[in-house]
C-alpha positions as a Python dict, from the first residue, in 0.01 Angstrom:
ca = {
    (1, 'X'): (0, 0, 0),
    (2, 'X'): (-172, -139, 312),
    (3, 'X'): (-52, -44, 651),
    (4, 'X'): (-292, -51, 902),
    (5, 'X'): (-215, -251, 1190),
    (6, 'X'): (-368, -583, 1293),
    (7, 'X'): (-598, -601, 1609),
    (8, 'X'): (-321, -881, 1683),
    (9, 'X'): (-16, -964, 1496),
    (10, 'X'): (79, -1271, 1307),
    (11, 'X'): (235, -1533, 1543),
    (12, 'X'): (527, -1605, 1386),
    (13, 'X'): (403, -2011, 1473),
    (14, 'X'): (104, -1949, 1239),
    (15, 'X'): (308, -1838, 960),
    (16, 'X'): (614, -2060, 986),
    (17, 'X'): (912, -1871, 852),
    (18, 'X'): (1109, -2020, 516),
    (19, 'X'): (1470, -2038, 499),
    (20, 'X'): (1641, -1755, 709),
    (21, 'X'): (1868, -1558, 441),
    (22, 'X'): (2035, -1316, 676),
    (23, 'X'): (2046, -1222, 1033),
    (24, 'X'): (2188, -978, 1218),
    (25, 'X'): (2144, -863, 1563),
    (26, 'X'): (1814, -689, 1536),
    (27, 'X'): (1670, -717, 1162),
    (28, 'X'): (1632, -1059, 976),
    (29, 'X'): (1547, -1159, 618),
    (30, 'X'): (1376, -1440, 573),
    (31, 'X'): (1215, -1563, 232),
    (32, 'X'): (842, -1782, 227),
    (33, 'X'): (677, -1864, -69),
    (34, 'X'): (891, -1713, -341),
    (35, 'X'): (1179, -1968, -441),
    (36, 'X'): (1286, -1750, -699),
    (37, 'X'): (1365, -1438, -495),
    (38, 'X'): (1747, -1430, -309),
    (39, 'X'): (1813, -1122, -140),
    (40, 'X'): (2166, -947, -254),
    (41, 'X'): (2339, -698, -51),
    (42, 'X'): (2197, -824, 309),
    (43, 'X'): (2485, -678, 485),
    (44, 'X'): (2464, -303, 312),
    (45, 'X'): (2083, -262, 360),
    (46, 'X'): (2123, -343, 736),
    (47, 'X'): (2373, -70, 782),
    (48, 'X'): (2115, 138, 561),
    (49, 'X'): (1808, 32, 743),
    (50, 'X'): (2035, 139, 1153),
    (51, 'X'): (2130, 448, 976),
    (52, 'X'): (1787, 511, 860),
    (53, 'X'): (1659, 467, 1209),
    (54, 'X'): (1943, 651, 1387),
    (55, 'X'): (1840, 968, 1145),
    (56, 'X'): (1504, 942, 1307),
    (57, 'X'): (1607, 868, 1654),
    (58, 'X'): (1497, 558, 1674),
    (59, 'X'): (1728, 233, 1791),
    (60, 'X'): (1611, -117, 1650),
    (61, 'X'): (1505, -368, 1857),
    (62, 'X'): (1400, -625, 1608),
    (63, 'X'): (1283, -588, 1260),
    (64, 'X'): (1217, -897, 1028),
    (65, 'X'): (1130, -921, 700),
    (66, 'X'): (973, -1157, 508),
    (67, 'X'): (975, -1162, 178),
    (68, 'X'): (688, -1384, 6),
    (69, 'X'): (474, -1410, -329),
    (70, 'X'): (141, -1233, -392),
    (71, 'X'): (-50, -1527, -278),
    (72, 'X'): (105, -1542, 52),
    (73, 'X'): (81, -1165, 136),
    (74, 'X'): (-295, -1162, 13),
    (75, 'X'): (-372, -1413, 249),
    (76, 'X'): (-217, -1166, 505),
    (77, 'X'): (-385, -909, 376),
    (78, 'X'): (-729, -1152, 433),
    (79, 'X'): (-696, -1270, 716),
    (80, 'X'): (-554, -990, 958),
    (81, 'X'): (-632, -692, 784),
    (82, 'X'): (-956, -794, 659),
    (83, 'X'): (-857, -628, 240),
    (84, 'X'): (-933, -845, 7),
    (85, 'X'): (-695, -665, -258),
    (86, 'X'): (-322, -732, -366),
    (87, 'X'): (-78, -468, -200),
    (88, 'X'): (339, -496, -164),
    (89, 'X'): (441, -450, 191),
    (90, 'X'): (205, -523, 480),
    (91, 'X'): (386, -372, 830),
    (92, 'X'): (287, -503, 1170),
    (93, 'X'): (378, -298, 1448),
    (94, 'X'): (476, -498, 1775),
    (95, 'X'): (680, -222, 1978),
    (96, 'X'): (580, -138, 2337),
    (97, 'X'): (821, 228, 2344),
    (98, 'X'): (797, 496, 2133),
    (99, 'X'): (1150, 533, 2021),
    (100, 'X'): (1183, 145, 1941),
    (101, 'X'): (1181, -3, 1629),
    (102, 'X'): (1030, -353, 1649),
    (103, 'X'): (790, -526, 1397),
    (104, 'X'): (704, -741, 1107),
    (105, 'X'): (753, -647, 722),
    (106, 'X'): (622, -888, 469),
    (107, 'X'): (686, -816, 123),
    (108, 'X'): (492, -963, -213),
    (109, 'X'): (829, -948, -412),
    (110, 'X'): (566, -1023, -752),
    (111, 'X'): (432, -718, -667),
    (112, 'X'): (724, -512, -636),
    (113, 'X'): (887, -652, -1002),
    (114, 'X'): (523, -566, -1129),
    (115, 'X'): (581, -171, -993),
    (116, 'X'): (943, -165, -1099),
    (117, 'X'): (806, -253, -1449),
    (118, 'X'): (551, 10, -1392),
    (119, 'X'): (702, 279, -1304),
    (120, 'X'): (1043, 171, -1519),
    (121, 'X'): (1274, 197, -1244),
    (122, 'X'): (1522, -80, -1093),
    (123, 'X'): (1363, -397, -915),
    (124, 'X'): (1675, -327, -669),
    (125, 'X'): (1541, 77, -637),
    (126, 'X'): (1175, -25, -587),
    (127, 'X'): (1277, -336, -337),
    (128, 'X'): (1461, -59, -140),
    (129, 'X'): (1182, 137, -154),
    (130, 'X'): (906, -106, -35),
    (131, 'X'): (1170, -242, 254),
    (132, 'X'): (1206, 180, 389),
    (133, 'X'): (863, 234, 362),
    (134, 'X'): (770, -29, 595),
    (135, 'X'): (1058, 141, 810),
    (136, 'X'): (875, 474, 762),
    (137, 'X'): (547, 300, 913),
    (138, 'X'): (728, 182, 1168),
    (139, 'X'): (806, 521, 1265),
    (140, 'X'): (494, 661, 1230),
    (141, 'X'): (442, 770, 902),
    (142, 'X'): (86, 734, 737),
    (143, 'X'): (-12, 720, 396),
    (144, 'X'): (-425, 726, 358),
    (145, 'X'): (-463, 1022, 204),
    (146, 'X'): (-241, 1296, -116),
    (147, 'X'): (-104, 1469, 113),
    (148, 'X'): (35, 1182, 361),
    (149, 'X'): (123, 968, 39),
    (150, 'X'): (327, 1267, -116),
    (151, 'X'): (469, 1352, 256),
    (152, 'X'): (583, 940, 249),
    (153, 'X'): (755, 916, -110),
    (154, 'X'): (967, 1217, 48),
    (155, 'X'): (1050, 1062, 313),
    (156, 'X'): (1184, 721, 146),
    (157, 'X'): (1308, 906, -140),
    (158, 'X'): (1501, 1108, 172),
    (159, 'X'): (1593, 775, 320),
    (160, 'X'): (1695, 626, -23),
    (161, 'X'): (1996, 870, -42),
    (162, 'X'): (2121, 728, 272),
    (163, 'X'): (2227, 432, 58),
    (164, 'X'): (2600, 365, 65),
    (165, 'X'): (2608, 110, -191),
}
């Protein structure tokens, strides 16, 4: 998974979004360049996603996530990262306080059916995975190294049981 923040983030001008699936005051969904992906449950994982931060102390300003196709997030990955390597969730940090939750999460949805076949769970479990993880970036969780990776599947596999639905 690749995490580390841009030197600047994506204008959201340079990237125009696709069709907006969901808002809410605070987190979006938005889909680009995967016509095949529809989000379900929009309304449950943004309950999730406040609890999640309100565990952590941590209010959301605005979190949006865009969920795109390997080709899209590679280009991401490119271009403002400078990794010339597939990955599933790419998070851009763009808050200015500490306890504020407010950034970018674009997700290769290709990449997370190819894990959920992987690792023979859910494409719904995995999705929910990849989304909190971002979260868990957000709020200052690495993953570079065993130890920080095993401390981070902890964590979201903590944050997964906050799921009401």
């Amino acid at each position: 998974m690749n995490t580390a923040p841009p030197v600047e983030p994506p204008d959201h001008d340079s990237f125009p979004p696709g069709p907006l699936q969901h808002e809410a005051p605070g987190i979006e969904f938005m889909v680009e360049d995967a016509p095949d992906f529809a989000l379900a449950e929009a309304e449950e994982l943004i309950d999730w996603i406040e609890r999640v931060a309100k565990v952590h102390e941590h209010r959301i300003a605005q979190l949006t996530y865009i969920f795109c196709s390997d080709e899209y997030l590679h280009r991401m990955n490119v271009e403002y990262l400078g990794h010339d390597t597939l990955t599933d969730v790419i998070t851009f940090d763009n808050a200015d306080d500490a306890d504020v939750l407010e950034g970018d999460i674009f997700i290769s949805t290709e990449r997370v059916a190819d894990n959920a076949k992987d690792l023979n769970v859910p494409f719904r479990d995995e999705l929910h995975r990849v989304m909190i993880h971002g979260v868990l970036h957000l709020l200052g969780y690495r993953d570079k190294d065993l130890l920080s990776q095993t401390a981070m599947r902890k964590k979201e596999d903590d944050c997964l049981l906050l799921r009401t639905f």
